[in-house]
C-alpha positions in Angstrom: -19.4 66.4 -29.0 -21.0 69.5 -31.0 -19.1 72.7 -31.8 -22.2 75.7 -31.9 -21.5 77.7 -34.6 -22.4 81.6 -35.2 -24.4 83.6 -38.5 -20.4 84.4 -39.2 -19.6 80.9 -39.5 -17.4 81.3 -36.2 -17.5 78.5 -33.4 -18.5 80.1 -30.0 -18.8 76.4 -28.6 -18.3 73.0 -27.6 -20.4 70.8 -25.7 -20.8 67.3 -25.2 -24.8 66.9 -25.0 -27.0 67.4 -28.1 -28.0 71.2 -27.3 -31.5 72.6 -27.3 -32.3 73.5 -31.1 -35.0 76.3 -30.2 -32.5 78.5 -28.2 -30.1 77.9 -31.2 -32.7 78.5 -33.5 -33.8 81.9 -32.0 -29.7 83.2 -32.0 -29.4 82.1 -35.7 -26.7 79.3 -34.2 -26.2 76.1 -35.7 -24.9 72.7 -33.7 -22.2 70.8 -35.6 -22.3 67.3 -34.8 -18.3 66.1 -34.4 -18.4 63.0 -34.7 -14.6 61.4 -34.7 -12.7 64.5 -36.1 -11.1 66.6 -33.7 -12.6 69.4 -31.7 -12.0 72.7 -33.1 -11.4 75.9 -30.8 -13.3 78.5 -30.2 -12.9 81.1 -32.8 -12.3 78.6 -35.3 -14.2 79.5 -39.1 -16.4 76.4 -39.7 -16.9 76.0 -44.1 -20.4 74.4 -44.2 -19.3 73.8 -47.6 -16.5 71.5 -47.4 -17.6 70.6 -43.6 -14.3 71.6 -41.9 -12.8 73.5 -39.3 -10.2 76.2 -40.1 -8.6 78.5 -37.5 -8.0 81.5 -38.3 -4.4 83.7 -38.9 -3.4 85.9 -36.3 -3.5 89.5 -37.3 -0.4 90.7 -38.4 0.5 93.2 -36.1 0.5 90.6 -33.4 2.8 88.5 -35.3 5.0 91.4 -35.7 4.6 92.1 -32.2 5.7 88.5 -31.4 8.0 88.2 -33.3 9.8 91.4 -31.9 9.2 90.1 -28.6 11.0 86.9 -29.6 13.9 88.4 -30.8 14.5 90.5 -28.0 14.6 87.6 -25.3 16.6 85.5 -27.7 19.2 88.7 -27.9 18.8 88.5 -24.0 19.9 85.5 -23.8 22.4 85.7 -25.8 24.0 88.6 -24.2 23.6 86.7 -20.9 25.2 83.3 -21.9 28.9 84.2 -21.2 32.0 84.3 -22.7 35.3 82.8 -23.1 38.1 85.1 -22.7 41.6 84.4 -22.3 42.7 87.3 -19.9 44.7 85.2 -17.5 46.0 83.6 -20.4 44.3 80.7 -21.2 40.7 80.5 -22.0 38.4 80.7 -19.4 34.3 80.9 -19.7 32.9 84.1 -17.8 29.5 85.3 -16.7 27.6 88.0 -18.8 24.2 88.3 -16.3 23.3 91.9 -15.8 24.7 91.6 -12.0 27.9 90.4 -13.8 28.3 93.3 -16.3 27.8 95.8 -13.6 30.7 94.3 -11.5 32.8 94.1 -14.0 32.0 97.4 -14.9 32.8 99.1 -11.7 35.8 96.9 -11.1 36.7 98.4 -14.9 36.2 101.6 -13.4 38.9 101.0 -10.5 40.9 98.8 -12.8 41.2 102.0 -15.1 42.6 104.4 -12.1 44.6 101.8 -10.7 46.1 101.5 -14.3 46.0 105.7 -14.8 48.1 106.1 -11.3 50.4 103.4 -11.9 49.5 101.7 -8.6 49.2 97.7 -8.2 45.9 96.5 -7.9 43.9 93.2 -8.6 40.5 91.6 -7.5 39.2 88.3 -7.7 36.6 87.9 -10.1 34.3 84.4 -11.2 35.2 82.5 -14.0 35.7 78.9 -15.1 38.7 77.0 -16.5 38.7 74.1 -18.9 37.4 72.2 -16.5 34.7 73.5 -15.8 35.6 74.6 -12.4 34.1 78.0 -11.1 36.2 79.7 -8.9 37.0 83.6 -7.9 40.3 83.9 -9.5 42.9 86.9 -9.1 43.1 89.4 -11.8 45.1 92.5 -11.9 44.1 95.5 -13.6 45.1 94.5 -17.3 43.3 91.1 -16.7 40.2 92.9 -15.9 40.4 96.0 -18.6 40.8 93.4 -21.2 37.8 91.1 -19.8 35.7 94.2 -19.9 36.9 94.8 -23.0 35.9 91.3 -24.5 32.3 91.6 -22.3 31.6 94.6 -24.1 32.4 93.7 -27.4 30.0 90.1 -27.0 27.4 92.6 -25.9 27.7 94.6 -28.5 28.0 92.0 -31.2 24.7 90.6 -30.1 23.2 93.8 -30.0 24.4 94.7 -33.7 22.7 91.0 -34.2 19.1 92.3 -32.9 19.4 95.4 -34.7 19.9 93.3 -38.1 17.2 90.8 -37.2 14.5 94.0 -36.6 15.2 95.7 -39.9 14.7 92.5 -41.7 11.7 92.0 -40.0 10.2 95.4 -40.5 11.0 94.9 -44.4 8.9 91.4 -44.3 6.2 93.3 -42.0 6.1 96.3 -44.1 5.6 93.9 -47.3 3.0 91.8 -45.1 4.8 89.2 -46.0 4.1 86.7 -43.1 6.4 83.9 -44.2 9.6 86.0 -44.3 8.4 87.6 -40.9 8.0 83.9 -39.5 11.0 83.5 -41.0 12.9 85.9 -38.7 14.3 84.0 -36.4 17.8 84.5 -33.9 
């Protein structure tokens, strides 16, 4: 295999035949016999000196970039993974998807008048004992004020984590210091 490499010492190639010399020859590109090391990629920096393929560092804007992008799915995530709450009195594991945050947020809602005008009220709402078994379980107004409660402070506590984890980041991007941006992590 030969990698064809640019005047900026760049590979823009790989082929598996020995390539034509005078069409390489007329572009100022040179054919890199492989041999038994490993293929570089294109893009790669070829050293003619030492005879070996280096690929190049992203830019670090697009590390910063990813690494932003990173943290925000992994705060996602987080927010999403549930909780365990204890609002029927003894801990149960609850749902925290988007679709689950905005039922328990207009069940809050109703919760909150029911609670306001005195008047009994309750819904069934998922959740998981220590078994492991999901089921729609009653809760009356309390239950579910205090679930939204809890929901609300996980949320926030993972958001309070992203916020930390960007700062620090923008300190190691605003230093350039890749390693402490890589270094980022949830």
């Amino acid at each position: 295999m030969y990698a064809i490499i640019n005047a900026g010492q760049r590979v823009i190639g790989l082929v598996d035949y020995p390539p034509n010399l005078d069409d390489l020859d007329q572009r100022g590109e040179v054919p890199i016999l492989l041999g038994g090391q490993q293929a570089p990629q294109i893009g790669d920096r070829y050293d003619p000196l030492n005879q070996q393929f280096t690929t190049p560092e992203m830019p670090i804007s697009a590390l910063y970039l990813g690494q932003r992008a990173a943290l925000r799915n992994a705060c996602e995530q987080a927010i999403e993974s549930g909780i365990v709450h204890d609002a029927l009195g003894a801990p149960h594991s609850y749902p925290t998807g988007r679709d689950d945050q905005n039922h328990l947020a207009a069940l809050g809602l109703k919760a909150e008048r029911a609670e306001r005008l005195g008047e009994p009220w309750s819904a069934k709402y998922w959740c998981a004992d220590d078994t492991k078994t999901w089921a729609r379980r009653p809760h009356n107004a309390a239950q579910i004020i205090s679930l939204g409660e809890a929901v609300m402070a996980h949320v926030q506590a993972q958001q309070d984590r992203y916020e930390t984890k960007l700062f620090e980041l923008e300190a190691a991007y605003q230093n350039a210091d890749r390693v402490a941006m890589r270094g980022v992590v949830w």
